[in-house]
Backbone bond lengths (Angstrom), bond angles and torsions (degrees), N, CA, C in turn:
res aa  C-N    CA-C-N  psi(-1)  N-CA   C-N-CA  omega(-1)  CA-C   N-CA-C  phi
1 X - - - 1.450 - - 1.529 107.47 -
2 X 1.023 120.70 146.77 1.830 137.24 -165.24 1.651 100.33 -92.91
3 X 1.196 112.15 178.64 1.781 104.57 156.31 1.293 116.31 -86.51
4 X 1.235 120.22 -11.88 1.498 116.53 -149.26 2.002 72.60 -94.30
5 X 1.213 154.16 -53.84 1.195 150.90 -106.41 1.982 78.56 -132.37
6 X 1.224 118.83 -11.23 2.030 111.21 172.22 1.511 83.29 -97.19
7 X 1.812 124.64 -53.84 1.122 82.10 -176.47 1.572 153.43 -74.49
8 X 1.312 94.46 -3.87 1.552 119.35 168.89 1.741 112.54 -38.68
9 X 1.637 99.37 -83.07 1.328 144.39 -166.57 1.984 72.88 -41.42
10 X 1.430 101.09 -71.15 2.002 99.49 -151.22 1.805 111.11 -45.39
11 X 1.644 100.13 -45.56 1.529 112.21 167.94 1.579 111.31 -45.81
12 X 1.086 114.27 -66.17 1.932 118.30 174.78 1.207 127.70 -35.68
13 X 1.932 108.96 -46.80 1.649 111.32 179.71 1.544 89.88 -74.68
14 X 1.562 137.69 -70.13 1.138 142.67 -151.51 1.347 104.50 -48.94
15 X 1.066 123.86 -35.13 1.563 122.27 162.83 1.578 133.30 -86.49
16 X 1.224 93.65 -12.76 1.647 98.69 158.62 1.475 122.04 -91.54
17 X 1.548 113.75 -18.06 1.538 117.22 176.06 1.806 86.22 -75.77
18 X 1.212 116.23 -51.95 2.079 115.88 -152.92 1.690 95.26 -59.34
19 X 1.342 111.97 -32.82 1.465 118.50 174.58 1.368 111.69 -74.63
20 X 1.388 140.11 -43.32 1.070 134.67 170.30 1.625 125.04 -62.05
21 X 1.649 103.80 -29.40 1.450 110.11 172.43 1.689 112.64 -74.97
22 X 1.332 106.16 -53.20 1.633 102.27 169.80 1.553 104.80 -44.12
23 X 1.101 163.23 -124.18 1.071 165.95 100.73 1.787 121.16 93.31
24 X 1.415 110.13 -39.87 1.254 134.93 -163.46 1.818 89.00 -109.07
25 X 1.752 100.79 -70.57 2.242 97.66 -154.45 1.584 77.40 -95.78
26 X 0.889 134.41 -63.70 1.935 124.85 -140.81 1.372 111.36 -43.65
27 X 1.935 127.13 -32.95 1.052 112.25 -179.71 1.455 120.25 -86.12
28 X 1.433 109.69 -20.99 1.726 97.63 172.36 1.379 118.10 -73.24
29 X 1.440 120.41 -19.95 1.512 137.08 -158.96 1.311 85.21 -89.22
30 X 1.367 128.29 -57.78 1.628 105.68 176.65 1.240 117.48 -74.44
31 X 1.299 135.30 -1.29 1.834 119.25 170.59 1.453 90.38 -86.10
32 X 1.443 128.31 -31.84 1.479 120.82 -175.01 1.183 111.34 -121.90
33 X 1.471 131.21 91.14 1.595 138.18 -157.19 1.882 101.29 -80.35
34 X 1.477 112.56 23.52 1.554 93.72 178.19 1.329 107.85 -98.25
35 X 1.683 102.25 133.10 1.957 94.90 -175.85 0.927 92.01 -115.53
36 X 1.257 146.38 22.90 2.167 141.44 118.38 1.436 127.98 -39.12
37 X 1.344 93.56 -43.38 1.370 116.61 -172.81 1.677 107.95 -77.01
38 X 1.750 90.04 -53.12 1.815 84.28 -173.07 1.373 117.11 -77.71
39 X 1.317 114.43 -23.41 1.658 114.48 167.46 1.608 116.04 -71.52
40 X 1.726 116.21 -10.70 1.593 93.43 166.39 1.469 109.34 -104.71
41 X 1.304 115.85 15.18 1.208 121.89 173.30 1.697 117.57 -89.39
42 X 1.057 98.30 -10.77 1.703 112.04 151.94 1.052 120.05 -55.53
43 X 0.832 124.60 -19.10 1.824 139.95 -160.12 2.030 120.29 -115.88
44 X 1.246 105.53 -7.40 1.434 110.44 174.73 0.671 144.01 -62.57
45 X 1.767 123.06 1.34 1.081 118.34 145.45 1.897 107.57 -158.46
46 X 0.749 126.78 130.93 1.551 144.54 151.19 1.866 94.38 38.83
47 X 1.613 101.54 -68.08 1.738 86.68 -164.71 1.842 108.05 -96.04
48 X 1.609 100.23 -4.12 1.754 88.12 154.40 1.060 122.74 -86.24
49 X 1.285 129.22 -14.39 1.619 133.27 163.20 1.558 115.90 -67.35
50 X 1.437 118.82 -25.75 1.175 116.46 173.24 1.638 109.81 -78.96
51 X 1.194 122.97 -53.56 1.577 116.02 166.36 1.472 124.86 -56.22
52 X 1.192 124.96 -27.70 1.490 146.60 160.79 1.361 117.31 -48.57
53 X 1.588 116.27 -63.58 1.368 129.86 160.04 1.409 122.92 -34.57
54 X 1.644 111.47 -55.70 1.517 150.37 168.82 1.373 108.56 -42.49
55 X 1.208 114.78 -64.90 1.666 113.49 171.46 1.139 118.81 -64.96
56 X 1.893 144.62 -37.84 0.855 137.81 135.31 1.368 131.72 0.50
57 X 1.345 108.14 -68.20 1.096 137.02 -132.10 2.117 77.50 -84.10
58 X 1.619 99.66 -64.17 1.341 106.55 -170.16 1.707 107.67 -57.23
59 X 0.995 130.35 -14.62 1.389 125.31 176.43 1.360 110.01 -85.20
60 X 1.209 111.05 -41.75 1.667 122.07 167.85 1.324 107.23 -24.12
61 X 1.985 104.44 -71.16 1.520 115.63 176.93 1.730 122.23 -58.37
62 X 1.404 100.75 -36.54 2.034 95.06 173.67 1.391 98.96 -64.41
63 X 1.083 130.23 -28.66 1.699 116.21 -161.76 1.220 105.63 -99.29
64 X 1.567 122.87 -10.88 1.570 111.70 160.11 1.884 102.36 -109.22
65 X 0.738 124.02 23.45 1.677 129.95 -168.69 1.916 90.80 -110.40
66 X 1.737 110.94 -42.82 1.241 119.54 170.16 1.537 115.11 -85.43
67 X 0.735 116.90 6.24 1.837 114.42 172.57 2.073 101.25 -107.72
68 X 0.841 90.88 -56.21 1.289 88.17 -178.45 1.533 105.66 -61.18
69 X 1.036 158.34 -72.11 1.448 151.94 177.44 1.116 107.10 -36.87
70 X 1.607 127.29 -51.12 1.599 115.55 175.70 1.376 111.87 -35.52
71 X 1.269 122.01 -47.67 1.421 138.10 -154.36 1.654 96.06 -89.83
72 X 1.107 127.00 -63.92 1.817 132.65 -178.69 1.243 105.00 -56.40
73 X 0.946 120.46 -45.90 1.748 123.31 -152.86 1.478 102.99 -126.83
74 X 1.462 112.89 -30.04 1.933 91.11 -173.75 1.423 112.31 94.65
75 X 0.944 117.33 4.70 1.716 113.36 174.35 1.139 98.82 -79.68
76 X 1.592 103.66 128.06 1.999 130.51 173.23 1.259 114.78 -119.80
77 X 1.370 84.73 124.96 1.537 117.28 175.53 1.420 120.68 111.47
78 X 1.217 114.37 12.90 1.684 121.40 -155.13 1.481 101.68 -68.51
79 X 1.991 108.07 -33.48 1.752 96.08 160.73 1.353 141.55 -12.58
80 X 1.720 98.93 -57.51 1.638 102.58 -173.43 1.473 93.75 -65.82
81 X 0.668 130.84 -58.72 1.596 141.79 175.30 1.683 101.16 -5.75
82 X 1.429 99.93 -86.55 1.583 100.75 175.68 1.510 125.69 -63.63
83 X 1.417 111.18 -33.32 1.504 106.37 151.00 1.403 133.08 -29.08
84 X 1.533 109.11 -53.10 1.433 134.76 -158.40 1.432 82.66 -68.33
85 X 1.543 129.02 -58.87 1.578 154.82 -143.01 1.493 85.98 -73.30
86 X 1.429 144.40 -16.68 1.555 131.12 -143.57 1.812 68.26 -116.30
87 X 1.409 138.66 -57.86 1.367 130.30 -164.07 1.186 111.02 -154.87
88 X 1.411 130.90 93.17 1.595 111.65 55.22 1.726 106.91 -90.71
89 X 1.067 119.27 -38.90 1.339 138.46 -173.63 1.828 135.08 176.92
90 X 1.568 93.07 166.24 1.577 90.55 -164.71 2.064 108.44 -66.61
91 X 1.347 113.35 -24.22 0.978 110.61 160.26 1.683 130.10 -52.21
92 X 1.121 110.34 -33.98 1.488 108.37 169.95 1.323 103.41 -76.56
93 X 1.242 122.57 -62.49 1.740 128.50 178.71 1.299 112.89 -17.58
94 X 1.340 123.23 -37.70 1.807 135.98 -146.90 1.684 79.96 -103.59
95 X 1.022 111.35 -83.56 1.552 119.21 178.55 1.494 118.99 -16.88
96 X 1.014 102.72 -59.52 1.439 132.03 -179.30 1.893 97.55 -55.17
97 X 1.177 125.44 -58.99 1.410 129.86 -163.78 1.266 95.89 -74.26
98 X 1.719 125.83 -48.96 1.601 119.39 -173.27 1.341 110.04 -56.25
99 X 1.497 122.13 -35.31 1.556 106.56 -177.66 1.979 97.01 -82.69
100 X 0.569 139.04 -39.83 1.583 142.81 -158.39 1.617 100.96 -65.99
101 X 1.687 114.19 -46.61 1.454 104.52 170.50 1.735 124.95 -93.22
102 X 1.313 103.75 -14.05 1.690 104.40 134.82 1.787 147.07 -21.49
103 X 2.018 78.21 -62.61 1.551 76.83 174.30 1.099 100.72 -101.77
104 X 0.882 137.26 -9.47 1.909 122.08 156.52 0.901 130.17 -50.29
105 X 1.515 114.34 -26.96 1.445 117.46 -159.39 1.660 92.50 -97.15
106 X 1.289 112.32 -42.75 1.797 110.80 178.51 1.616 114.72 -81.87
107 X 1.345 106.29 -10.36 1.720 94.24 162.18 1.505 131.33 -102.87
């Protein structure tokens, strides 16, 4: 696989998860605006707590995977990055950083 054809592929899922999240959480979350509620509702039972945990877990690593490179390498802006990763999701977050230290790295 090329870059031009990873970065394709990463753009496609990241926009099919942001499309799947609009679609799936945004309308109950706006008839019910509690994001206490809907983030422990991740957790209801045994194997959504295990994927729940899981995403956690992977944002954990972008947001120290992005601190440390700021600092080693100099990549700016990787914030939005983990921002992005806190909502809609850590799948965009990741996506989001591979193209961002991409073009850093070739400009």
């Amino acid at each position: 696989m090329n870059e031009r054809q990873f970065n394709t592929v990463i753009v496609i899922v990241a926009a099919g998860f942001t499309a799947f999240f609009a679609v799936v959480v945004l309308p109950p979350l706006i008839a019910d605006p509690d994001m206490l509620g809907a983030f422990a509702a991740g957790f209801d039972n045994p194997y959504s707590s295990g994927y729940s945990a899981d995403t956690i877990a992977c944002w954990l690593i972008l947001a120290a995977w992005v601190a440390f490179e700021a600092k080693e390498k100099g990549v700016k802006h990787g914030w939005v990055c983990v921002a992005v990763g806190a909502m809609p999701g850590v799948a965009v977050g990741y996506a989001a950083y591979f193209l961002l230290r991409a073009r850093q790295a070739a400009g």
